[in-house]
C-alpha positions as CSV (number, residue, x, y, z in Angstrom):
1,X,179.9,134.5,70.6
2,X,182.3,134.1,73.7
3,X,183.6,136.8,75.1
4,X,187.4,137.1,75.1
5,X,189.0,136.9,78.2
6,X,192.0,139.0,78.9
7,X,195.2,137.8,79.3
8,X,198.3,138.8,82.0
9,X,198.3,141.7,83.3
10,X,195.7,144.0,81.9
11,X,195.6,147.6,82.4
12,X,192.0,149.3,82.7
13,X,191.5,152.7,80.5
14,X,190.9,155.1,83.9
15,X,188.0,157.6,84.0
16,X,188.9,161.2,83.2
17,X,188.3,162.0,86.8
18,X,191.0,159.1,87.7
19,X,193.5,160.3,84.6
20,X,194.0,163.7,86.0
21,X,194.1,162.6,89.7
22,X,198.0,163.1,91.1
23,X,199.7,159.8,91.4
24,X,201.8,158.4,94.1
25,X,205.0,157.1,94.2
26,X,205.7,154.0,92.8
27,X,206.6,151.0,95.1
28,X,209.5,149.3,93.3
29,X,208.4,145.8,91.0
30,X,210.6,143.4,92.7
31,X,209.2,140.4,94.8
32,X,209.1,141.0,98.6
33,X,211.6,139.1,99.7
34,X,213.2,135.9,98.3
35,X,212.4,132.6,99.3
36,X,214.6,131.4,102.5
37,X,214.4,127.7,103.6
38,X,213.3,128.3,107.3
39,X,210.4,130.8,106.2
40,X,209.4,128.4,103.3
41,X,208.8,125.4,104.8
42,X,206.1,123.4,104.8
43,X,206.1,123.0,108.4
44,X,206.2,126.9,109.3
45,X,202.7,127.1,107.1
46,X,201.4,123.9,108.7
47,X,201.9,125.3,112.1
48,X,199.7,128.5,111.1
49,X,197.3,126.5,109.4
50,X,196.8,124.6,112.4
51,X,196.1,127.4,114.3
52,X,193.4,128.4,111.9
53,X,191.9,125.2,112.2
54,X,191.7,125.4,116.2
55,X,190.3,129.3,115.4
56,X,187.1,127.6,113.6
57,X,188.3,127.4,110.2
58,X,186.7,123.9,108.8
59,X,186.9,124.0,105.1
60,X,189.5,121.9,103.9
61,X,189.8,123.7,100.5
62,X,190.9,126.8,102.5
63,X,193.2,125.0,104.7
64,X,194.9,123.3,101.9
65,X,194.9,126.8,100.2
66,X,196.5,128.5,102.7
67,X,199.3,125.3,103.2
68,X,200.1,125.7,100.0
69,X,200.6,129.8,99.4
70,X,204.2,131.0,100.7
71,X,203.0,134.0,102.6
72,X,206.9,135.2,103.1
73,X,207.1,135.4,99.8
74,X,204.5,138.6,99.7
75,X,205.9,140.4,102.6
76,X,209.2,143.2,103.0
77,X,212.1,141.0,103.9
78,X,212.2,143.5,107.1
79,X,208.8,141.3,108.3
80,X,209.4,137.9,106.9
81,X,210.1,136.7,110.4
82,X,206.5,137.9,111.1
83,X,205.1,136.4,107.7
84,X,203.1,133.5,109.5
85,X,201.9,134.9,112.1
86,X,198.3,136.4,112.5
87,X,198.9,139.2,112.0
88,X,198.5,142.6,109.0
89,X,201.6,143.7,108.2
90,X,202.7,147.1,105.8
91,X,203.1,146.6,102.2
92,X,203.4,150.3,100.9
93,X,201.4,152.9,100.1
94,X,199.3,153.1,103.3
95,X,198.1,149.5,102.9
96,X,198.3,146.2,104.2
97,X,198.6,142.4,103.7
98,X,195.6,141.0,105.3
99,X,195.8,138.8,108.5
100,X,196.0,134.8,107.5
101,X,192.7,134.5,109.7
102,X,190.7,137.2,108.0
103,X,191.6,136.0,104.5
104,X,190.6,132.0,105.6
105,X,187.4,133.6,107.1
106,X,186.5,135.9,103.8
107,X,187.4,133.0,101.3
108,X,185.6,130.6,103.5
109,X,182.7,132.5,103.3
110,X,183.0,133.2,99.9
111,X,182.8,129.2,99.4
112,X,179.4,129.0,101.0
113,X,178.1,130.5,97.7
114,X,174.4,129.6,97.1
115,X,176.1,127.4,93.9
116,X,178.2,125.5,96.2
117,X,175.1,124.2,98.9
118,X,176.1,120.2,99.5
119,X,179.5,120.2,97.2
120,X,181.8,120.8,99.9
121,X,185.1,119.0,97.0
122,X,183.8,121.9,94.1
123,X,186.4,124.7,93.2
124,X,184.0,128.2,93.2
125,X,183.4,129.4,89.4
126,X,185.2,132.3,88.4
127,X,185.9,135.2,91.1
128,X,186.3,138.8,91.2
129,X,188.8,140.6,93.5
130,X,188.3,143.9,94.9
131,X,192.0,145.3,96.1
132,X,194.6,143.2,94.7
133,X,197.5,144.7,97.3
134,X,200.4,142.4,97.3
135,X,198.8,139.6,95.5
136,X,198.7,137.1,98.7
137,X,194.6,136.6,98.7
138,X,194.8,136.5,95.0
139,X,197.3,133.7,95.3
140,X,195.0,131.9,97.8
141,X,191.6,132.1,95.5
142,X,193.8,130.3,92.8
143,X,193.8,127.3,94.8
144,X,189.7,127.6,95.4
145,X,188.2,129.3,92.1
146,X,188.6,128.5,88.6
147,X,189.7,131.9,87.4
148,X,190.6,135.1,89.5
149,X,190.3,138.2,88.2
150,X,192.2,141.1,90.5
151,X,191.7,144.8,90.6
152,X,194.2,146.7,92.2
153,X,194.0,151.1,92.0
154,X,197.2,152.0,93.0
155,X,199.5,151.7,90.4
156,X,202.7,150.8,92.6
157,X,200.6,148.0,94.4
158,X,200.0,146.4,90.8
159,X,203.3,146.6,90.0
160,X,204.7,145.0,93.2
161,X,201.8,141.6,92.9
162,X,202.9,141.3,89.7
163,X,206.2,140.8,90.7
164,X,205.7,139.1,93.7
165,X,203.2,136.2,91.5
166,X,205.7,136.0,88.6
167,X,207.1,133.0,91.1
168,X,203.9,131.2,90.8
169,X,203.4,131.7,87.1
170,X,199.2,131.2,87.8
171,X,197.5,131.2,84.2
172,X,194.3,131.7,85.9
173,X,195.1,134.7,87.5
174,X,194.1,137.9,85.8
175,X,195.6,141.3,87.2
176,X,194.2,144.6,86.4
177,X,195.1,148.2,87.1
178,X,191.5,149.7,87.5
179,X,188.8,151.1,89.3
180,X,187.5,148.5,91.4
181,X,184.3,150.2,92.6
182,X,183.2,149.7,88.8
183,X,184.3,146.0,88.9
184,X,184.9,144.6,85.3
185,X,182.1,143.6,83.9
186,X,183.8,142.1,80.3
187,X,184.4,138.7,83.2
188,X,181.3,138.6,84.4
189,X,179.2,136.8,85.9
190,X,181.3,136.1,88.7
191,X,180.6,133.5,91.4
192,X,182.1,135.4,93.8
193,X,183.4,138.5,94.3
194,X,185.5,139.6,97.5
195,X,186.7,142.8,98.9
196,X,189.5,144.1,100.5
197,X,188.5,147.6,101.4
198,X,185.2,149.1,102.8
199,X,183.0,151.6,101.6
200,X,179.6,153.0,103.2
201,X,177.8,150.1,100.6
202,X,178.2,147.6,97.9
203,X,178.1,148.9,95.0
204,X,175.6,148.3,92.5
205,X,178.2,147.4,89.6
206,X,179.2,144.6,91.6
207,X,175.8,143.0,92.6
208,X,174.7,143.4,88.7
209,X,178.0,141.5,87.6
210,X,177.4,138.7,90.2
211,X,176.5,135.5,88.8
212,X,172.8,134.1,89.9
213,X,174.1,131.9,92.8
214,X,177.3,133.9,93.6
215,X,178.4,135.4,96.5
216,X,179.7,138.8,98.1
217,X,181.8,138.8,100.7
218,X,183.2,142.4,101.5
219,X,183.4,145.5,104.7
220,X,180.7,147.8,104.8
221,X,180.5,151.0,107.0
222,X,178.0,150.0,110.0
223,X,175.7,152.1,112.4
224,X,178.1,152.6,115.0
225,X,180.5,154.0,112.7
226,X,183.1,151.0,112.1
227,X,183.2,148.8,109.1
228,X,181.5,144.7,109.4
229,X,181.8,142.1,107.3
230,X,178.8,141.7,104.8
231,X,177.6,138.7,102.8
232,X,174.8,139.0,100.0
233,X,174.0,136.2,97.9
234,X,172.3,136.6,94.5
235,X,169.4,133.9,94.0
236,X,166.2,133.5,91.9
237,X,164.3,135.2,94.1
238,X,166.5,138.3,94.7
239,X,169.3,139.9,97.2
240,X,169.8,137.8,100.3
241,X,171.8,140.0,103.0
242,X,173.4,139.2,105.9
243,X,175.5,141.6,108.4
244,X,178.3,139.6,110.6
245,X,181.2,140.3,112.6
246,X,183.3,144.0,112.8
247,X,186.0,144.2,110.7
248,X,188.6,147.0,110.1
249,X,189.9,147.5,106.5
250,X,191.4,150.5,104.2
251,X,188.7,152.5,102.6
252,X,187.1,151.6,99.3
253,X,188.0,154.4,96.8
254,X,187.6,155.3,93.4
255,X,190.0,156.4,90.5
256,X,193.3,155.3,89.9
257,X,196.6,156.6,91.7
């Protein structure tokens, strides 16, 4: 029988540990900042995109992703002059909205999946987010992945992607106020799963609700103390790991707050 998929938004039941854990204060559920016509162009985004391109990013489905995703839209009106550039930049609560280069390298990667080898026009299956934040990367994976499923552990944050993807009105994408170190396994298996914040490994809930073929792409903690990018593909024969470049992202916590 076929599992039923949630619809939009769904809330997680939290862990007693996570129910009785203080909670922060809420950032308010409005959108960023409203669109304005010299941040929304299409030639503002084409100009990043560009510059992505020059940086080394080849695939065209992330490129065309990422021209067609307002990024201002995500960001504090105080910023939006800053929205394209490539660069993190606050969204409340101690986090960030990811640089446009880091989330074209991560979803790049995450397109390399095992599943994907010689269909460089496929769309990735169906893909699990780890650290929703302000909704941008979720907005992006719509473009690439069938379905997105997003976990986000700060209530505020949830709230505030919500609002900010209302605009977009994506069917496909699935937020969730959760635990994201538990993933969700009712929507697996996923083809991919990405991460926005690093803990000292992977954990195991995730590799057991990755699809044969599928993909992680998420920071680790590394020897010399910092945080690098890690890739592990799941194929017939087992785990494939591979360690790449240092990264620097929030840390990967349990619990809802």
């Amino acid at each position: 029988m076929a599992t039923q998929r949630p619809g939009f938004p769904v809330r997680l039941t939290p862990t007693a540990s996570a129910a009785t854990r203080g909670r922060l204060p809420a950032v308010p559920a409005k959108p960023m900042v409203p669109a304005t016509p010299s941040m929304a162009s299409d030639a503002v985004r084409a100009r990043m995109v560009q510059k992505l391109a020059a940086q080394g990013i080849a695939d065209a489905r992330v490129l065309r992703a990422l021209s067609a995703v307002e990024r201002h839209r995500f960001v504090d009106s105080a910023l939006v002059n800053q929205a394209y550039e490539d660069t993190s930049l606050p969204i409340g609560l101690g986090q960030t909205i990811s640089k446009p280069s880091v989330v074209a390298r991560m979803i790049e990667l995450l397109l390399g999946a095992p599943a994907l080898v010689g269909k460089p026009q496929d769309r990735l299956g169906r893909v699990l987010e780890i650290g929703t934040g302000c909704g941008y990367q979720a907005a992006v994976l719509n473009h690439v992945a069938t379905e997105v499923y997003s976990i986000e552990r700060l209530r505020g944050l949830h709230e505030r992607a919500r609002a900010n993807l209302r605009h977009f009105r994506l069917a496909t994408v699935h937020l969730m106020l959760g635990d994201g170190m538990v993933g969700y396994a009712k929507g697996a298996p996923y083809a991919g799963i990405i991460a926005a914040a690093g803990g000292e490994a992977v954990p195991q809930a995730w590799i057991e609700q990755l699809a044969v073929g599928g993909r992680i792409v998420a920071p680790t903690h590394s020897a010399g103390g910092g945080q690098a990018l890690v890739v592990i593909d799941k194929t017939a024969r087992g785990l494939e790991r591979r360690i790449l470049e240092a990264v620097h992202f929030v840390p990967l916590k349990s619990g809802i707050a």
